[in-house]
C-alpha positions in Angstrom: -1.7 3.9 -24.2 -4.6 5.5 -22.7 -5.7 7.2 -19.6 -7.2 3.7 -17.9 -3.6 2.2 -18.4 -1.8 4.9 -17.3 -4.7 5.3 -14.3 -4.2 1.5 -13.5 -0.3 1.5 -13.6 -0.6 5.2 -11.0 -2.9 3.0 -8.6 -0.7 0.0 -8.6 2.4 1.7 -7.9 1.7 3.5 -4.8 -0.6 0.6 -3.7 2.7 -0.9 -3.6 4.7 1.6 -2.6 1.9 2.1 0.8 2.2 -1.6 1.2 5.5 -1.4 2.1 5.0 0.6 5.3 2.0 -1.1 6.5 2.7 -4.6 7.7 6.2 -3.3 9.4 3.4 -0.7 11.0 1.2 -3.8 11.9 3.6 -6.2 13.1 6.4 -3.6 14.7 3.6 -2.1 17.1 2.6 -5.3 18.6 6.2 -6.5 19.5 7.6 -3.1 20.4 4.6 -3.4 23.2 5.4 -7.1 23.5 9.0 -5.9 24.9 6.9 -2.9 26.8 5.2 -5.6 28.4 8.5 -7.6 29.4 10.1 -4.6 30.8 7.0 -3.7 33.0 7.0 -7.1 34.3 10.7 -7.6 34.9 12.4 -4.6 34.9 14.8 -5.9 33.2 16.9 -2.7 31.3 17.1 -4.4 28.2 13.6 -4.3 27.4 13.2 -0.8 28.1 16.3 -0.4 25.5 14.7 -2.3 23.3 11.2 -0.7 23.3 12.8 2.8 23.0 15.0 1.6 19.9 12.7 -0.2 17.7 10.1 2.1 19.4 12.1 4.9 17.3 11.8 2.5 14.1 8.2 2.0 14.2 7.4 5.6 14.7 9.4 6.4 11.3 7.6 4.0 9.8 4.5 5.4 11.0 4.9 8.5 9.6 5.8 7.3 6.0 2.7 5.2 6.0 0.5 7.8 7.0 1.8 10.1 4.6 1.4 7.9 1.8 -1.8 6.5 2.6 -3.5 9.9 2.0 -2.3 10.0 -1.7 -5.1 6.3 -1.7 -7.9 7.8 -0.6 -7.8 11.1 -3.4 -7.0 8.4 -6.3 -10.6 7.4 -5.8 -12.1 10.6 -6.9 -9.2 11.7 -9.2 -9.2 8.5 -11.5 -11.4 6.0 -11.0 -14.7 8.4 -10.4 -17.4 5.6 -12.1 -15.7 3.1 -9.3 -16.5 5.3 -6.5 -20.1 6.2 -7.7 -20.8 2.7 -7.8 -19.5 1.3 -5.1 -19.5 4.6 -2.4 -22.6 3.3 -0.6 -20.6 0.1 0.2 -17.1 1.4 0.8 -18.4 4.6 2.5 -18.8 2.6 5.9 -16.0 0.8 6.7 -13.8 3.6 5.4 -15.5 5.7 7.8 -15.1 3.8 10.9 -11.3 3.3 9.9 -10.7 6.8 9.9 -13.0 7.9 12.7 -12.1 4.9 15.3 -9.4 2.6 14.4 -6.9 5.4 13.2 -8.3 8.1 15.4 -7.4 5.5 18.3 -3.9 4.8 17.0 -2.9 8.3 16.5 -4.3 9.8 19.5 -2.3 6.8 21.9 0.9 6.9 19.4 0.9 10.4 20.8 0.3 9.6 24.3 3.2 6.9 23.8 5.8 9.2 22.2 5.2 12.5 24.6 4.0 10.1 28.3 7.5 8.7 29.0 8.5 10.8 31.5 4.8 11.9 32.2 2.6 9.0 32.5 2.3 6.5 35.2 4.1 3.3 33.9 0.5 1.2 33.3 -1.0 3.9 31.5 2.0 4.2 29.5 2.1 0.7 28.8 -1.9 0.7 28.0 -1.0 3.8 25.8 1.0 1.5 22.8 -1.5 -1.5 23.6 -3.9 0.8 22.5 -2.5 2.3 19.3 -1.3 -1.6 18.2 -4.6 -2.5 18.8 -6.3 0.4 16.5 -3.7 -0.5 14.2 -4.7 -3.8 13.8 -8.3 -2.7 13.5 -7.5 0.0 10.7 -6.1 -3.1 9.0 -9.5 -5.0 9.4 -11.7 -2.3 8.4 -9.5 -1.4 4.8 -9.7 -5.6 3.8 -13.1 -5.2 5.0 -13.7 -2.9 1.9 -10.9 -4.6 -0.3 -12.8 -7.9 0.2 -16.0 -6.7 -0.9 -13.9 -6.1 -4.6 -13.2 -10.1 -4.3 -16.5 -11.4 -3.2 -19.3 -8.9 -3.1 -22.0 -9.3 0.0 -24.5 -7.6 1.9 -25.7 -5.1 -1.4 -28.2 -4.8 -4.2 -27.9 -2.9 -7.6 -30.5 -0.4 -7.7 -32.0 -0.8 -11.0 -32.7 3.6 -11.6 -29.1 4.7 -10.3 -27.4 1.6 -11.2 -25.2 2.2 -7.9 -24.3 -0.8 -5.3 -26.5 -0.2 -2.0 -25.7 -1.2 0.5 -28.1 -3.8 2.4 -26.1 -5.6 5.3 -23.3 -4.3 6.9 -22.5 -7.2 8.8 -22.7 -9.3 5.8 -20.1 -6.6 4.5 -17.9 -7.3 7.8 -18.1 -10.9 8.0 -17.4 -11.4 4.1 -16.2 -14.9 4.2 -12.9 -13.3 2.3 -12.2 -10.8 4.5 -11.8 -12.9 7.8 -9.6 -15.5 6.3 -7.7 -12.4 4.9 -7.6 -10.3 8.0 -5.2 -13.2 9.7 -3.2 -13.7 6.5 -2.2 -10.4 6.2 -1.2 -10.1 10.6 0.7 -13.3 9.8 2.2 -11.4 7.0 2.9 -8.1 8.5 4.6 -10.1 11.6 6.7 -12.0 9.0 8.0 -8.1 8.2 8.7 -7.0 11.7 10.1 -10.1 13.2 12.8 -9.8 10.3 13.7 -6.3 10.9 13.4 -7.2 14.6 16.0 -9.9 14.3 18.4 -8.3 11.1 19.3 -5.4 13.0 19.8 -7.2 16.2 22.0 -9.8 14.9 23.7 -7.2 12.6 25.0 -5.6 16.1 25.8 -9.0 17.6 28.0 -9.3 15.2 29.3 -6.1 14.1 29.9 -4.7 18.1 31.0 -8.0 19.8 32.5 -6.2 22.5 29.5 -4.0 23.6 27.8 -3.4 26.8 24.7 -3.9 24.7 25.0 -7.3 23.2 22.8 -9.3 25.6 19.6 -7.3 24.4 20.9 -7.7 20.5 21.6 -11.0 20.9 17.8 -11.4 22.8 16.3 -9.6 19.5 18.0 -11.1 16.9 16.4 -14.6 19.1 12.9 -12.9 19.9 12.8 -11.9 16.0 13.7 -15.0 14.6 11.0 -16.8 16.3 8.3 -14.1 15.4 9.1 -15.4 11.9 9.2 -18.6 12.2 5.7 -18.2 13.8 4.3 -15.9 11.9 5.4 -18.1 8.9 4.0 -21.4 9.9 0.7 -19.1 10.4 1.0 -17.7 6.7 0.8 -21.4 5.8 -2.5 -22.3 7.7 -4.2 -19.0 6.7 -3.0 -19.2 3.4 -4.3 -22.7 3.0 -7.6 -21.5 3.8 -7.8 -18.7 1.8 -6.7 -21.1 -1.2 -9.6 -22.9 -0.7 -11.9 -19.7 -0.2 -10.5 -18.2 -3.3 -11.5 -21.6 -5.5 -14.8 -21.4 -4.4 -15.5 -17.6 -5.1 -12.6 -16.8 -7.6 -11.8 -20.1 -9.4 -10.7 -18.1 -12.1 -7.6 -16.5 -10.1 -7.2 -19.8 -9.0 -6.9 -21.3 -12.3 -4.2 -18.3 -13.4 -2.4 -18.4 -9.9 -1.6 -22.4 -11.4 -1.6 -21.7 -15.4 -3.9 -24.8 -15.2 -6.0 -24.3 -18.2 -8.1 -27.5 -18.6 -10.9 -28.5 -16.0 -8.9 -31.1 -13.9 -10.0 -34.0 -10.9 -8.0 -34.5 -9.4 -5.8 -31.7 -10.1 -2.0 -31.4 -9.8 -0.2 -28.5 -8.5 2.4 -26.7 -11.4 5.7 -26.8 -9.8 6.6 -25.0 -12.8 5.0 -24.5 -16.2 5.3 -22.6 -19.7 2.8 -21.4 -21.5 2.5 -20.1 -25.0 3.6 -16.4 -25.3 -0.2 -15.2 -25.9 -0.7 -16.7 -22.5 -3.7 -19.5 -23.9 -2.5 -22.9 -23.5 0.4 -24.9 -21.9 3.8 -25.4 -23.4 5.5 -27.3 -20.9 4.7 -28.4 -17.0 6.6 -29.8 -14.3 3.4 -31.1 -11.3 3.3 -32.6 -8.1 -0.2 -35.3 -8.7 -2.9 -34.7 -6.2 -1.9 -31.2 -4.7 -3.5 -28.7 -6.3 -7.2 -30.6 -5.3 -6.4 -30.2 -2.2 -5.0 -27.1 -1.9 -8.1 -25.7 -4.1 -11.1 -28.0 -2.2 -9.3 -29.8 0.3 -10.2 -33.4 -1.4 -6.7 -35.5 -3.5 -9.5 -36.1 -6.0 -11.7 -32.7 -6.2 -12.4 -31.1 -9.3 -10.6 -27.8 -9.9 -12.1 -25.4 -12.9 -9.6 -24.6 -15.9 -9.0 -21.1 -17.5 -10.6 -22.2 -20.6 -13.7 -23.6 -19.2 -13.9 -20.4 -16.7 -13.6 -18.6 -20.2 -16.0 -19.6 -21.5 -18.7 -19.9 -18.8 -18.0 -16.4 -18.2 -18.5 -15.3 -21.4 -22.3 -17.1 -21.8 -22.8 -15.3 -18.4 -21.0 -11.8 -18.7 -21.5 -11.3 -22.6 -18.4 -11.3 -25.0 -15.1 -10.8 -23.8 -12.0 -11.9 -22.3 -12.3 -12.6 -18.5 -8.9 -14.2 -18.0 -6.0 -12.1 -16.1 -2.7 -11.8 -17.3 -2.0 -15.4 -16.9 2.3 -15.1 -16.4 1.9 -12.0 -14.1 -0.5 -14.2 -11.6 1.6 -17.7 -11.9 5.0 -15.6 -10.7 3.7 -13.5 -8.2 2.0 -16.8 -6.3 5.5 -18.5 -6.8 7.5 -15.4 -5.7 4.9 -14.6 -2.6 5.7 -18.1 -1.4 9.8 -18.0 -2.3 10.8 -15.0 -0.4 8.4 -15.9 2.5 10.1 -19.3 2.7 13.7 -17.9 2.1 13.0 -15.3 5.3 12.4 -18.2 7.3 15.1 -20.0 6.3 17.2 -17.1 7.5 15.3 -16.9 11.1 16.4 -20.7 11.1 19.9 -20.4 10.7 19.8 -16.9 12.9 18.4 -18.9 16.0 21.0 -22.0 15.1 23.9 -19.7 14.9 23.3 -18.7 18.8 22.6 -22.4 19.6 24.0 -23.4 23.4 25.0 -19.3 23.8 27.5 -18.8 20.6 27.9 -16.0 19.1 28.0 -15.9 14.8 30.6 -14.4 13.7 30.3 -15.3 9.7 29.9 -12.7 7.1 27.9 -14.7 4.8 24.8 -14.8 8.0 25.4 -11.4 8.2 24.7 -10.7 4.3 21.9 -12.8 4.8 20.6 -10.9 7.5 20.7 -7.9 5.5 18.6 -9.2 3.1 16.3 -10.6 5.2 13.8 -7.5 5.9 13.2 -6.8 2.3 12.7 -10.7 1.4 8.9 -10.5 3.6 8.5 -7.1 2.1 8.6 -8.6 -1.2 6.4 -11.3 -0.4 3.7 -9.4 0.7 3.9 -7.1 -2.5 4.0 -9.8 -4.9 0.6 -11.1 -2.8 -1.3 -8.5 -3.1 -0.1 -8.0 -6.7 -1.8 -11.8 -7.4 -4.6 -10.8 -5.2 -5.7 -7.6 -7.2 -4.3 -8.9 -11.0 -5.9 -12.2 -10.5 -9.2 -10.0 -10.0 -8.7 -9.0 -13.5 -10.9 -7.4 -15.8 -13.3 -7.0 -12.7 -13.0 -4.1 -10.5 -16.0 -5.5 -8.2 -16.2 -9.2 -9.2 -19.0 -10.2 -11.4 -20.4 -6.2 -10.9 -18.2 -3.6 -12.4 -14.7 -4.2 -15.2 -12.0 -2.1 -14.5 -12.2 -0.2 -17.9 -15.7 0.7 -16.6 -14.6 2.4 -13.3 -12.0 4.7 -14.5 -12.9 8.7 -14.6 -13.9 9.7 -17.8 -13.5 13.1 -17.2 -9.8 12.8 -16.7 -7.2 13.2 -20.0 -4.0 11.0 -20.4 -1.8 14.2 -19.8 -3.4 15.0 -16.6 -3.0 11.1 -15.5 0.5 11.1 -17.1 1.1 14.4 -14.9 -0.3 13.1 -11.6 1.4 9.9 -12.0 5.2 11.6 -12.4 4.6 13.9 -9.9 4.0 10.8 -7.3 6.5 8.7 -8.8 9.0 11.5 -8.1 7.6 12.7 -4.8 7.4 8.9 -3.4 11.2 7.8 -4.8 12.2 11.1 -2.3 10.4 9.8 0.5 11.9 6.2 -0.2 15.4 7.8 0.1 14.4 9.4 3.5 12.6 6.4 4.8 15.4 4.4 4.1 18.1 6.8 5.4 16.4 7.3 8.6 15.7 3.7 9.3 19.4 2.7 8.8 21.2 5.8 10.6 18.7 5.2 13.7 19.2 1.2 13.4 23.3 1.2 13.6 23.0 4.2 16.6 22.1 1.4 18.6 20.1 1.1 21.8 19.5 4.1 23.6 20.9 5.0 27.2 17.8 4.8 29.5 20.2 5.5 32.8 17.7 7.8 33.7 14.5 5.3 34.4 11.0 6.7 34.3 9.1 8.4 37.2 7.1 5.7 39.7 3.5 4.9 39.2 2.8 7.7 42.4 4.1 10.3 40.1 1.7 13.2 40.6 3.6 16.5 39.6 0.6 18.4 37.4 2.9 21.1 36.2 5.6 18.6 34.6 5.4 19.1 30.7 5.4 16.3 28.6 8.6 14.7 27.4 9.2 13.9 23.5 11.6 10.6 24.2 12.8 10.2 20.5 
């Protein structure tokens, strides 16, 4: 073991561990100002009760995310120096607008939201979490923005004296072919997240409190969040589609590993399940389905798709010596595991919405196990994809540019890596706990009373102080 292992291990973990807080961000801040929206429009109470309570649950999650987020921006300069140097010049500007625009516009109406309750004219507080859903979203753009230049590089030059990536078109850099199929893979994704926390703790309530005064509006989220899945599902499997085909054309290598298909195939069937030989170099055993993995790769039955032994060695006459081939079982499970939990949440949202079929309420503990489980199985998913988005990648760093072995600090010593890595492993396992404990105590206090309604649009007392509502 050696500091680039222990470097790479410290940046996939809290990759991972950040993950997890940003597409409940993403997805929670549009539907806690979709039910806003419905309350302003109807006036119906138990809209307002339900932006105020998962209104409280997206601002916990919030906080985590930002907290942890920091801890990806200082990894840069602590371990992976050489990548920065390289690739700052590209990286530099969408970063920058992130931080300056998209979060500076989520914070700053987050803040408005949380304190203008009882202080802001209904509109404006309704504009206020548009707003911050909105910079959300763009935050989100802006980071794969940067992320897909890693998977297909665009819009740069290598100068030849600094050996540095400069960059020559910043649209080209925003309009990377990767990162707008990518941008509405990971919304679909992130609303696969909220729409299941949406619609576990609602129906955990409809079940659990039978008798309340409440159960209309749990009985309405447990609906309203089973849809959002079901939606945002069918739109993980048109985006994902397209970013199958994308990734073929730019990445046929990760392509090749996400299907252990290692021999140059047309047409090309898709590996329902296969075994390979331990040293991860040729197939054991394959169970396919004839004709699916063409189209899913170049949308023809009959088009070619590229094996990982051809890839090898094409590479290698291009590149120089080497392996270029990712850890072949780590990218075939996380595809297979990205698309099982993804399915299994909507097969949960299904039987949610069938259980309340012609007004019934479900009573049966097995659906409410199920709904238990059905937050983390979307969470899951979205971790195992971007674990087979950024292993697949592998050796490169910057595809084609820069290997990962090349990008790590060299400066840095195994015991200082070793120490920085423990210290977050520890410090993010706390945070876990709290996140965890917070969500739960604040999900089973229910709905809040909101007897005392807002002030009226003509609300003009200057002198009022603001109100913090949660």
């Amino acid at each position: 073991m050696d500091a680039l292992d222990v470097a790479r291990w410290q940046f996939g973990v809290t990759t991972v561990y950040h993950f997890l807080f940003v597409p409940l961000t993403i997805g929670l801040s549009v539907l806690v100002a979709i039910l806003q929206t419905m309350w302003h429009r109807t006036g119906n109470e138990r809209y307002l009760k339900l932006t105020k309570f998962y209104g409280k649950l997206f601002l916990i999650n919030f906080a985590m995310g930002v907290v942890t987020g920091i801890v990806q921006e200082f990894q840069f300069g602590m371990n992976w120096s050489d990548y920065s140097r390289f690739v700052g010049d590209i990286f530099g500007a969408p970063l920058a607008i992130e931080a300056l625009v998209a979060f500076f516009l989520e914070s700053t109406f987050i803040g408005l939201w949380i304190f203008g309750w009882d202080r802001l004219p209904k509109r404006a507080h309704l504009a206020s979490i548009w707003a911050a859903a909105i910079g959300t979203n763009l935050s989100a753009y802006f980071i794969l923005a940067a992320n897909s230049f890693m998977q297909n590089p665009v819009g740069y030059r290598i100068n030849p004296d600094s050996g540095r990536a400069e960059l020559t078109d910043f649209p080209a850099v925003l309009t990377n072919k990767v990162a707008l199929i990518t941008f509405p893979h990971t919304l679909a994704g992130s609303f696969l997240v909220a729409g299941s926390l949406v619609a576990a703790v609602g129906l955990w309530h409809v079940i659990r409190n039978r008798d309340s005064t409440d159960t209309g509006a749990y009985r309405f989220a447990a609906k309203f969040g089973s849809w959002v899945v079901l939606v945002a599902s069918a739109a993980v499997l048109f985006t994902g589609d397209i970013q199958g085909k994308i990734m073929t054309e730019v990445q046929p290598m990760k392509m090749a590993a996400a299907e252990g298909l290692y021999t140059t195939e047309s047409p090309a069937s898709f590996s329902v399940l296969t075994v390979g030989s331990l040293d991860g170099s040729r197939e054991v055993f394959a169970l396919k389905i004839p004709y699916l993995l063409s189209y899913l790769g170049t949308g023809d039955p009959n088009g070619t798709v590229h094996g990982i032994n051809d890839l090898q060695a094409q590479y290698a006459t291009q590149y120089g010596a080497g392996s270029y081939t990712p850890i072949i079982p780590v990218t075939y499970w996380s595809f297979r595991f990205m698309i099982a939990f993804g399915m299994a949440a909507a097969a949960i949202a299904l039987l949610v919405l069938w259980s309340q079929r012609k007004g019934r309420t479900p009573s049966s503990k097995w659906l409410l196990r199920a709904g238990l489980v059905m937050p983390v199985l979307p969470l899951l998913a979205n971790s195992f994809g971007w674990i087979f988005t950024e292993m697949g990648r592998q050796p490169w760093i910057v595809f084609g540019e820069m290997l990962t072995r090349n990008g790590v600090s060299r400066s840095v010593s195994l015991a200082e890596v070793l120490t920085s890595f423990t210290a977050f492993t520890l410090i993010y396992a706390t945070l876990a706990v709290i996140e965890v404990k917070l969500l739960l105590r604040y999900a089973r206090a229910g709905v809040p009373d909101v007897s005392e309604a807002p002030p009226s649009d003509d609300t003009d007392d200057a002198e009022r102080p603001l109100a913090f509502a949660y």
